[in-house]
C-alpha positions as MATLAB code, in Angstrom:
seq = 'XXXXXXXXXXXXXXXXXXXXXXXXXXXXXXXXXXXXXXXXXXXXXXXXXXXXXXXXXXXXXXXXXXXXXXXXXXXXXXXXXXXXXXXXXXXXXXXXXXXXXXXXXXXXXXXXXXXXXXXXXXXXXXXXXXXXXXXXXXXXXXXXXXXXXXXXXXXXXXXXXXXXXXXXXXXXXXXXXXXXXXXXXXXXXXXXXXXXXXXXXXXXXXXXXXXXXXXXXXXXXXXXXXXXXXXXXXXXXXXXXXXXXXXXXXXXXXXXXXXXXXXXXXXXXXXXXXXXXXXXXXXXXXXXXXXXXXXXXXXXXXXXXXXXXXXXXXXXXXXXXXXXXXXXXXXXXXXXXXXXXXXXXXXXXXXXXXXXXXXXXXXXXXXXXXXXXXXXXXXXXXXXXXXXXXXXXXXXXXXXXXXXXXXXXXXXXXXXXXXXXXXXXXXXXXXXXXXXXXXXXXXXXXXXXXXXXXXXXXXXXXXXXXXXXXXXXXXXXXXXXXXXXXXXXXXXXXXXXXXXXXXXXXXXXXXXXXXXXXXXXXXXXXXXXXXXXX';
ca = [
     -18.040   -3.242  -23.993;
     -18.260   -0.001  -21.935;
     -17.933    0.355  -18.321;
     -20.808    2.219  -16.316;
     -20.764    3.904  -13.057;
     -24.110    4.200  -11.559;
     -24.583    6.770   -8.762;
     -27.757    6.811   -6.134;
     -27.732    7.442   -2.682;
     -30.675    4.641   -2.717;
     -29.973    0.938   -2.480;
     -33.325   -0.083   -3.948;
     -32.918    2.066   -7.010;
     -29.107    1.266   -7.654;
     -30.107   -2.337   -7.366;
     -33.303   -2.496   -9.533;
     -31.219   -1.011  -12.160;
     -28.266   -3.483  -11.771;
     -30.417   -6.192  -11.835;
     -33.060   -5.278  -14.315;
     -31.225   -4.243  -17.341;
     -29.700   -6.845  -19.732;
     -26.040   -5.110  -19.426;
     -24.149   -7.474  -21.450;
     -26.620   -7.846  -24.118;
     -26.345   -4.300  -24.823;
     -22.662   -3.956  -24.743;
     -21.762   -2.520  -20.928;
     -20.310   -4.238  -18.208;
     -21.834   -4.762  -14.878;
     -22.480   -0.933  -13.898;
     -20.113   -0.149  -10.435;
     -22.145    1.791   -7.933;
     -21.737    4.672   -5.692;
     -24.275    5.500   -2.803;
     -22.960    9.564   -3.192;
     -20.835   12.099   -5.061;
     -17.826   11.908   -2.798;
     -17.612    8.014   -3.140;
     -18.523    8.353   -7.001;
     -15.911   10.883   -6.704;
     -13.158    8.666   -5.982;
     -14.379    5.519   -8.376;
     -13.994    7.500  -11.270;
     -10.612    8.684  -10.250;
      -9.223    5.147  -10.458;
     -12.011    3.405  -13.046;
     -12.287    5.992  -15.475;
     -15.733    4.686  -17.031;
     -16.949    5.456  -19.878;
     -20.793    6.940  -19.236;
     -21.783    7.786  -15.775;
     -24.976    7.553  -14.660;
     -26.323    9.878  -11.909;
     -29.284   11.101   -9.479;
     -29.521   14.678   -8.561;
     -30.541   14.851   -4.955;
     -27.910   12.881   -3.303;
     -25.866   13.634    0.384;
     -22.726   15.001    1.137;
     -22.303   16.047   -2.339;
     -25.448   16.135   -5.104;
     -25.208   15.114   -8.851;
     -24.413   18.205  -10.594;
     -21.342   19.276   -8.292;
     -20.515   15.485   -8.350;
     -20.787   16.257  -12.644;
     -18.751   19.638  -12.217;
     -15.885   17.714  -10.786;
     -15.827   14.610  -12.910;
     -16.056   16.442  -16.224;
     -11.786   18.056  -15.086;
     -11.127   14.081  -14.473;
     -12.500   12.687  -17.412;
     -13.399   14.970  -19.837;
     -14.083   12.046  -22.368;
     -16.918   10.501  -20.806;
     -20.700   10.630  -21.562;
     -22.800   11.917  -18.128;
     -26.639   10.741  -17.638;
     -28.446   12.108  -14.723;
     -32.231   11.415  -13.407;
     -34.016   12.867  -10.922;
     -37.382   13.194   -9.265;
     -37.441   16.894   -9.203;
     -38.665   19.049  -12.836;
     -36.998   22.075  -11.769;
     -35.950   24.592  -14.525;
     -32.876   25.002  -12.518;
     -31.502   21.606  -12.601;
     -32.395   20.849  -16.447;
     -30.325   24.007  -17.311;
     -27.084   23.530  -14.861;
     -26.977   20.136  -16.499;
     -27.248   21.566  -19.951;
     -24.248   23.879  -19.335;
     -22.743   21.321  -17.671;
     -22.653   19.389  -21.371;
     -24.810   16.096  -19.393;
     -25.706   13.717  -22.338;
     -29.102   13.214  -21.228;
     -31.830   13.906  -18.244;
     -34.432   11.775  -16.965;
     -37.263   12.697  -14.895;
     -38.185    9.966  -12.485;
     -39.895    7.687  -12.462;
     -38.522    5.966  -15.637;
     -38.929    2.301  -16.571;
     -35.791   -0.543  -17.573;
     -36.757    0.063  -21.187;
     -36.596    3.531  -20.921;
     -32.959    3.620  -19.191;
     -32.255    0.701  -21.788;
     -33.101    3.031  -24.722;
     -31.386    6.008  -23.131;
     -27.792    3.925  -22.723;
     -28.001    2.839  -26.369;
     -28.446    6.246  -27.885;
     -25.756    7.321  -25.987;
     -23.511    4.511  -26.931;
     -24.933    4.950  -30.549;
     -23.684    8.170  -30.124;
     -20.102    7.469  -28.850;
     -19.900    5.145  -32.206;
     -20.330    7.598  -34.322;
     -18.621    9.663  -32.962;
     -15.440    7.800  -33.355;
     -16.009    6.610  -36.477;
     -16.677   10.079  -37.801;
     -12.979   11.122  -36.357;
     -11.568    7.816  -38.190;
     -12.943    8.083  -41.302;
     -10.031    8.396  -43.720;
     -12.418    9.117  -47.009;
     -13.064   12.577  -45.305;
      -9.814   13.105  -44.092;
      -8.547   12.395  -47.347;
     -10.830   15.244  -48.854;
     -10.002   17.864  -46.304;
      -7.304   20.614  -47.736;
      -5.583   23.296  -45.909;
      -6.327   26.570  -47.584;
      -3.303   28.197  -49.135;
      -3.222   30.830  -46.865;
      -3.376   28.098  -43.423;
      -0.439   26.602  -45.459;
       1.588   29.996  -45.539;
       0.633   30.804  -42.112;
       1.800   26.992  -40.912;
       5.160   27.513  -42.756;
       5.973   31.055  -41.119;
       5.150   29.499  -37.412;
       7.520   27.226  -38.472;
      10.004   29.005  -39.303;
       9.383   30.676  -35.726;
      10.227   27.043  -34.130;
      13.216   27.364  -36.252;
      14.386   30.705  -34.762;
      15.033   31.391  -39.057;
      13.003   34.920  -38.111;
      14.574   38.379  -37.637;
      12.178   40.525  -34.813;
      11.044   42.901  -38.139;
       9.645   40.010  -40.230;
       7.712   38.520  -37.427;
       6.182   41.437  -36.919;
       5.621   42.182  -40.745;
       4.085   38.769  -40.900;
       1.897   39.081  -37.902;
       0.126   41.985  -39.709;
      -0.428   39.664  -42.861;
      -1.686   36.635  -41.223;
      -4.064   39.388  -38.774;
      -2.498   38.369  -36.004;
      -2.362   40.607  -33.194;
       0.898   42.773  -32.998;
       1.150   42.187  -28.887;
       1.079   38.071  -28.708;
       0.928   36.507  -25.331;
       0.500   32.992  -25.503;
       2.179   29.336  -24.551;
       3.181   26.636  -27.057;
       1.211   22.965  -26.891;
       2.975   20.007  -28.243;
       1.330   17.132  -29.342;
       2.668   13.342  -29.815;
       2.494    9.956  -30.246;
       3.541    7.424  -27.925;
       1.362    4.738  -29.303;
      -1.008    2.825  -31.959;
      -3.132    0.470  -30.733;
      -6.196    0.041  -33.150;
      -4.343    1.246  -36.361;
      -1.053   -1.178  -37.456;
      -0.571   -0.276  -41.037;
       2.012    2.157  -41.267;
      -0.156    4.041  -43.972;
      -3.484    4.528  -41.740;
      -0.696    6.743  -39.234;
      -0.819   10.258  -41.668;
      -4.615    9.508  -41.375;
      -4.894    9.263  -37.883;
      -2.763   12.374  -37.766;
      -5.064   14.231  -39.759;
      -7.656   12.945  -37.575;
      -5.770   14.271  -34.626;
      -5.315   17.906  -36.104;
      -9.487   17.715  -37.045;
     -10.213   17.157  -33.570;
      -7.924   19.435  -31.869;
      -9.164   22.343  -34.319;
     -12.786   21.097  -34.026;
     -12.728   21.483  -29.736;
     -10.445   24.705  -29.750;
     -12.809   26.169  -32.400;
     -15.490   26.565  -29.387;
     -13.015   29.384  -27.881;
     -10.768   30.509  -30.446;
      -9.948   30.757  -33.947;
      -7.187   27.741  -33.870;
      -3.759   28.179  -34.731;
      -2.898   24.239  -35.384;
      -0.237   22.935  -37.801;
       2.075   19.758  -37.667;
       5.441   20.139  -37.379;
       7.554   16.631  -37.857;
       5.132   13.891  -36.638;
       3.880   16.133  -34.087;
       0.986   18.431  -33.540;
       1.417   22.082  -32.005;
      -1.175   25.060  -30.955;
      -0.880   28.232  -29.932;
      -3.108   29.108  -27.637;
      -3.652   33.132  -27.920;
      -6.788   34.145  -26.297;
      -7.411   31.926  -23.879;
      -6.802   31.575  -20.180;
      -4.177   28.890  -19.007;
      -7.208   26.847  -16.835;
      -8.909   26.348  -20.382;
      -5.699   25.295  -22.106;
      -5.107   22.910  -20.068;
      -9.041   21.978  -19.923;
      -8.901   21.884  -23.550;
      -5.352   20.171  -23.953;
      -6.727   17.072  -21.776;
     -10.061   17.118  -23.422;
      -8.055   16.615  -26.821;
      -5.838   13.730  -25.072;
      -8.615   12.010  -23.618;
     -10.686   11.744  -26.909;
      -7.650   10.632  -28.815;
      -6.751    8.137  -25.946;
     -10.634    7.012  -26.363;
     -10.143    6.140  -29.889;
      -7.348    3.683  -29.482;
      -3.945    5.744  -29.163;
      -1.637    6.902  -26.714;
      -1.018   10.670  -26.906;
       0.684   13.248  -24.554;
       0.993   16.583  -24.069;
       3.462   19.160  -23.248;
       2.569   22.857  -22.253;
       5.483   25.644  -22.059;
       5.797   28.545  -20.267;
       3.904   32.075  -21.231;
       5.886   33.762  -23.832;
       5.653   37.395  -24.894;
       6.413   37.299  -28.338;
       6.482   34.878  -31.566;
      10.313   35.457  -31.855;
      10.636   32.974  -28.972;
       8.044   29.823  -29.823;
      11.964   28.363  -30.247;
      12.185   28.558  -26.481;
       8.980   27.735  -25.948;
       8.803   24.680  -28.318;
      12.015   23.534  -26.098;
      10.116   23.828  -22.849;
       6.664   21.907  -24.317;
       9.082   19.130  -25.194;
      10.472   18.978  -21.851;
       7.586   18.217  -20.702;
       6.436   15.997  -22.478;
       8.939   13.876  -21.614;
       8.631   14.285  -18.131;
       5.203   13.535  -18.586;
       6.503   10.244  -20.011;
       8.700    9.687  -17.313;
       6.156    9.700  -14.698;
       3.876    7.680  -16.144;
       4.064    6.111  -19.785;
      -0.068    6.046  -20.017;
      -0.270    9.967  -18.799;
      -2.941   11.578  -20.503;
      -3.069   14.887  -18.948;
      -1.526   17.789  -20.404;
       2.005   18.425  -18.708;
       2.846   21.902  -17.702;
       6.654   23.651  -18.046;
       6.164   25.575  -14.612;
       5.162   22.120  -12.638;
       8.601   20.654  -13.510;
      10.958   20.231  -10.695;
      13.749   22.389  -11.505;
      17.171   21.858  -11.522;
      19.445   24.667  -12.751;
      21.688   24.741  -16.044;
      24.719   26.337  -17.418;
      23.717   25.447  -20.927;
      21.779   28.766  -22.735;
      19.042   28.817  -25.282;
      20.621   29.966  -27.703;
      20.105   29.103  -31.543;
      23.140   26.549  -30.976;
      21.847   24.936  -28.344;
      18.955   22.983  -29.575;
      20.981   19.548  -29.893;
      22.200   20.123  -26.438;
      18.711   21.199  -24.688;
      17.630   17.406  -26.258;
      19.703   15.541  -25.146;
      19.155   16.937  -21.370;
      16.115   16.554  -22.427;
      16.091   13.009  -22.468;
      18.817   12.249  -19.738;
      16.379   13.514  -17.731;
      13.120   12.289  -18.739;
      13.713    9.790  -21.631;
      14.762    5.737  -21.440;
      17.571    3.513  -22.296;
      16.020    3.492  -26.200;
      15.426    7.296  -27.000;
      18.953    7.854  -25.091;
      20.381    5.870  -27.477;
      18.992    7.243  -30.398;
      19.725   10.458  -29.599;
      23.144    9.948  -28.929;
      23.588    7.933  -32.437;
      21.955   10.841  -34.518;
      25.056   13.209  -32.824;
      27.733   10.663  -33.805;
      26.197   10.053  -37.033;
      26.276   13.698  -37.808;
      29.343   14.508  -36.791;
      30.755   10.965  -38.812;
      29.163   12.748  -42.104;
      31.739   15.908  -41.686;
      34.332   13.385  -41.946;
      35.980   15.320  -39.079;
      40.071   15.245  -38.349;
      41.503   13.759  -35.460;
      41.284   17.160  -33.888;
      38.069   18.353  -34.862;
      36.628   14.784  -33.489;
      38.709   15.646  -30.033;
      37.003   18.461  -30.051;
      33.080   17.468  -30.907;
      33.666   14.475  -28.165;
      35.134   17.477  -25.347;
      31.882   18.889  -26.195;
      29.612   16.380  -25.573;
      31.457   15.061  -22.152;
      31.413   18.485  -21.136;
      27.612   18.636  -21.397;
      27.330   15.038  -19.264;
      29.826   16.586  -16.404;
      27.851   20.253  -16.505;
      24.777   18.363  -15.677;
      26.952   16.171  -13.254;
      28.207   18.920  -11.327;
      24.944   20.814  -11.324;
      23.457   17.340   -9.616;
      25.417   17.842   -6.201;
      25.862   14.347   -5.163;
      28.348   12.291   -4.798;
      27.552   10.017   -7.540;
      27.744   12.764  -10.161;
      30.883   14.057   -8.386;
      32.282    9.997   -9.544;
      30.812   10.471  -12.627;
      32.859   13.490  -13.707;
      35.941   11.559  -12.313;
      35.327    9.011  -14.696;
      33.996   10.917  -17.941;
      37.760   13.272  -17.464;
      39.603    9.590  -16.267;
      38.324    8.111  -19.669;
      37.979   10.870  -22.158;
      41.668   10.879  -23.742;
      41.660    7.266  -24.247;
      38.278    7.607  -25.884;
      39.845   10.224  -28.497;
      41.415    7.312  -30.921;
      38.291    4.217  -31.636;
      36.692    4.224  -33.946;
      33.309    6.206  -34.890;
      31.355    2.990  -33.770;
      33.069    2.275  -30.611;
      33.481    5.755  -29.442;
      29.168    6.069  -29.754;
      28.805    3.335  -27.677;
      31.468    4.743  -24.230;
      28.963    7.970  -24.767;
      25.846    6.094  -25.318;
      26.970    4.071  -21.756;
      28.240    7.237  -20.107;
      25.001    9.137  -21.130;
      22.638    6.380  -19.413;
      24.308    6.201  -16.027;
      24.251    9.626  -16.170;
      20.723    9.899  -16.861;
      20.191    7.260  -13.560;
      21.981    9.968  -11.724;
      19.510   12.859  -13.173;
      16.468   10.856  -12.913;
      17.110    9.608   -9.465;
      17.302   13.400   -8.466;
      14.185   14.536  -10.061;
      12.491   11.344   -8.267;
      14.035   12.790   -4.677;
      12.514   15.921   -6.057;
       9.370   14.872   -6.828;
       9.208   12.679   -3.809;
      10.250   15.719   -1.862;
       6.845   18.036   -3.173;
       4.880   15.326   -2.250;
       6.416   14.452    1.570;
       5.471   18.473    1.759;
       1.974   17.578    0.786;
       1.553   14.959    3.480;
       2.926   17.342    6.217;
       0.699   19.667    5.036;
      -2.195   17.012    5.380;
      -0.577   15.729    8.936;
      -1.130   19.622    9.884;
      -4.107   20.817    8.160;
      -6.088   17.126    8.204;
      -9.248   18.589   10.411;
      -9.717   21.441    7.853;
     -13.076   20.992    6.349;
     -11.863   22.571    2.960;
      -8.996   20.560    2.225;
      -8.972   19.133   -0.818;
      -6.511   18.131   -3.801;
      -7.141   21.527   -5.660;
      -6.090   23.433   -2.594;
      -3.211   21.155   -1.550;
      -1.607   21.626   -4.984;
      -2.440   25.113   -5.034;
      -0.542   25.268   -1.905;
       2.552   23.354   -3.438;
       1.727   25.315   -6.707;
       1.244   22.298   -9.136;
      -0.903   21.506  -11.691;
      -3.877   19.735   -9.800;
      -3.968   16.547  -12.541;
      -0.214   16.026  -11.795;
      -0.581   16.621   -8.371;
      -2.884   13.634   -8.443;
      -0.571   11.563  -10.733;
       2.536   12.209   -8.427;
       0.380   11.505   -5.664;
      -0.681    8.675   -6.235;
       2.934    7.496   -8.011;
       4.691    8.202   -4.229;
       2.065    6.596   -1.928;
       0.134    4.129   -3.774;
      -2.949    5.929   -2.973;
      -5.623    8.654   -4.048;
      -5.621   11.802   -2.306;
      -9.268   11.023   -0.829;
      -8.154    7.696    0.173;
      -5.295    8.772    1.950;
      -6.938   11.811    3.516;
     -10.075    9.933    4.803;
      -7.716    6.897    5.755;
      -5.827   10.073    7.936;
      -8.881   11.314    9.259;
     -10.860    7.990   10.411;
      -7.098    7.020   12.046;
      -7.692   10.687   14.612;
     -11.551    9.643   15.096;
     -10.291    6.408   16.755;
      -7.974    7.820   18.613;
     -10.443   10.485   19.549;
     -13.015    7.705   20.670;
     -10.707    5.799   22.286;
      -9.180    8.383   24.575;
     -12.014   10.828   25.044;
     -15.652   11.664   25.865;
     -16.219   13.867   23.302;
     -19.688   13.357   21.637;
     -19.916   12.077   17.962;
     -20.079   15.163   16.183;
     -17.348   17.127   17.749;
     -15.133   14.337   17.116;
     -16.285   14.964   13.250;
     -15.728   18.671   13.755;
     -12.394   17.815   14.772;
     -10.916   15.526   12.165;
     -12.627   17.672    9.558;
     -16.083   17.059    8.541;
     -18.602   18.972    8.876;
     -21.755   16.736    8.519;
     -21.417   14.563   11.626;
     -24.342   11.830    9.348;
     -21.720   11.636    6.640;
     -18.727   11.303    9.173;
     -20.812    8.539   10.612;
     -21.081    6.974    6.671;
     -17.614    7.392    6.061;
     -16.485    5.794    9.682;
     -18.491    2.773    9.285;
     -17.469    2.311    5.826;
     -13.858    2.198    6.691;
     -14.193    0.048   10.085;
     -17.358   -1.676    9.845;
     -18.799   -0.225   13.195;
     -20.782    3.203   13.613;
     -18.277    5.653   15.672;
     -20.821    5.256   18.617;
     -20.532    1.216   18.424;
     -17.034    1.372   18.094;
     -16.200    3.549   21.499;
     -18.496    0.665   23.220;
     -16.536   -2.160   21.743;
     -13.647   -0.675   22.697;
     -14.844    0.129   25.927;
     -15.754   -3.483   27.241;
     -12.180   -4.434   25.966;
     -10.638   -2.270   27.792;
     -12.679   -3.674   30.711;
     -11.523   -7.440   29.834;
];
């Protein structure tokens, strides 16, 4: 079953086509409707549907711009538009806008009927091409893709002197001047294929689609690495990695499983994907942290940042992980991590003193990251990590594990309730912002996290994570709250009271009043009026 989202600005039509086609018998829910692109706007924010059906000519916003902005939301689902209008124009905006299909008006049921089953034909096939193991099973890296894969790497690795990346860039025709970021790809879940043998399958199918969709504007430089997925993005801009990072989640998501993204920073050279690969995985796993069904590529630069003594270098890989997941991970990966340490350092069969020494090492790491935290809970912390180490020193392997592994979670509360303050802190910013700047016409969530210089799909995740609303929501909420006050306590005519709290269409501040109260702005001031008289 597929869920619909049906836009017209006329009741009749949305109606008649609610009512009129046998939704359930052809496998789609109920369609939700939308009388214009703002509200439709908003309904796919927080329903997500699957194929989206839309008029042209609309109010306040028409179908195509409506299209323009919905495709950066959800870049997985299938777009239908209609219209009464055979304009060359329109046909060919919604042809570069990728619509599925266009309608000219008038259409019958059957005709609409027809249109939604193609489509969902379509979507079928689509996924069943991606999850067809037979011709997964039959695809082969060429030997060259497999020599080129190894050397990147061996890049991850930092195994590279400067002179043989550079040799190797002129074998593999790369260019010599590389500017590019580092895209991590994994799984967080499985939800349509259990056997442990379909998962290489479905990784394959993975690395197919991801080279398929960044074929359209580059030549892709995809391998696996562990059970992960990376690209390196070389010639495009960051806006279409990121475009083309979600696009990949959001099919992937579509075809059963869970998988996030991590983006780093812009490196200069291929001597430091090591440092990049380290800054993709971080995060990822803050993009875990804030939400565990994130689809949306996380960026490096949108992280809150909170400064460390610990270095990148070569060493420092088991180190960066583990701070890694204090800060973003759970109770379960914190664990784990902090087992595979003890567990290495248990196969050296170390002496008393070398032991001492590997446990100093990793105490000091929880009370750098302590100290770095400024409160007064990490300031207790490092009390008790120096009040407790020495008596630590002599249990056993097993025992000694568990102190860190109970030390490492409280302080990863600590850590994680500072990046919350942090996060928090970005988004009370926002609403000041919106408390000053609330009557500006061309405010939106683009511009507001432009202004607080995040990533406009986490903006809207944090967002939402902090107040429990969407930005619209919240905004219009802020807006309709000055028009009352504006109606109650002046004479001001309707549409400079929409001037003032920031629309520019006084009809569509009218729409958007009523909506939210139930009473036209001009019927409001009069009930309010012969209150105040009683």
């Amino acid at each position: 079953m597929l869920n619909i989202l049906l836009v017209d600005d006329e009741e009749e039509i949305r109606e008649g086509m609610a009512r009129r086609i046998p939704w359930q018998q052809l496998g789609f829910f109920k369609p939700i409707t939308a009388e214009n692109g703002i509200e439709a706007l908003e309904l796919a924010e927080k329903l997500r549907p699957d194929i989206i059906i839309t008029d042209i000519q609309m109010p306040f916003m028409d179908g195509l711009e409506f299209i323009e902005q919905a495709t950066k939301l959800l870049p997985a689902s299938k777009f239908l538009v209609f219209s009464g209008y055979d304009h060359f124009e329109y046909a060919q905006k919604a042809v570069s806008l990728k619509v599925d299909k266009y309608l000219l008006k008038p259409f019958s049921a059957d005709d609409l009927a027809k249109v939604l089953c193609e489509i969902k034909e379509k979507m079928q096939e689509e996924k069943a091409e991606r999850l067809n193991t037979q011709r997964l099973q039959k695809r082969f890296e060429e030997n060259i893709s497999i020599f080129r894969d190894n050397f990147f790497i061996s890049c991850l690795n930092g195994l590279n002197e400067t002179e043989r990346v550079l040799q190797q860039q002129r074998d593999f025709n790369l260019p010599e001047k590389i500017s590019c970021r580092l895209v991590l790809f994994e799984f967080r879940g499985n939800y349509e294929l259990t056997e442990a043998s379909d998962r290489p399958f479905l990784s394959l199918a993975v690395k197919d689609i991801a080279i398929e969709q960044i074929r359209v504007f580059e030549e892709p430089l995809v391998f696996s690495y562990g059970e992960n997925l990376v690209w390196l993005p070389i010639s495009v801009t960051d806006e279409q990695i990121t475009q083309i990072t979600n696009e990949i989640c959001a099919t992937i998501t579509s075809l059963g499983s869970l998988i996030l993204a991590g983006i780093s920073k812009r490196h200069l050279a291929l001597i430091e994907l090591k440092n990049a690969y380290i800054e993709a995985q971080s995060a990822l796993d803050f993009s875990s942290h804030l939400d565990q069904r994130t689809t949306f590529a996380m960026i490096a630069d949108d992280i809150p940042h909170h400064g460390s003594s610990i270095s990148l270098n070569a060493s420092d890989v088991e180190v960066r992980r583990l701070v890694n997941v204090l800060k973003y991970g759970d109770v379960e990966k914190i664990s784990m991590c902090a087992k595979e340490l003890f567990q290495q350092a248990q196969k050296q069969n170390l002496n008393r003193f070398e032991y001492t020494a590997f446990l100093s090492e990793w105490v000091g790491v929880l009370s750098r990251n302590c100290l770095l935290n400024e409160t007064s809970e990490g300031e207790t912390m490092i009390f008790r990590l120096s009040r407790e180490m020495e008596s630590k020193v002599g249990l056993p392997f097993e025992e000694g594990c568990r102190w860190f592994i109970d030390c490492c979670c409280q302080v990863s509360k600590i850590l994680q309730k500072d990046i919350h303050q942090s996060s928090k802190g970005q988004i009370m910013q926002g609403l000041h912002y919106i408390a000053e700047n609330f009557n500006d016409p061309d405010l939106t969530a683009d511009s507001l996290s432009h202004y607080l210089h995040l990533n406009p799909a986490y903006f809207s995740v944090l967002f939402k994570k902090h107040t429990g609303k969407t930005f619209v929501s919240y905004l219009t909420e802020k807006r309709v709250k000055e028009a009352k006050e504006l109606l109650e306590n002046s004479d001001d005519k309707t549409y400079i009271i929409a001037e003032k709290v920031g629309y520019t269409e006084s009809n569509y501040f009218s729409y958007v009043f009523k909506k939210a109260t139930g009473h036209s702005p001009t019927r409001y001031r009069k009930l309010y009026t012969s209150e105040e008289s009683l």
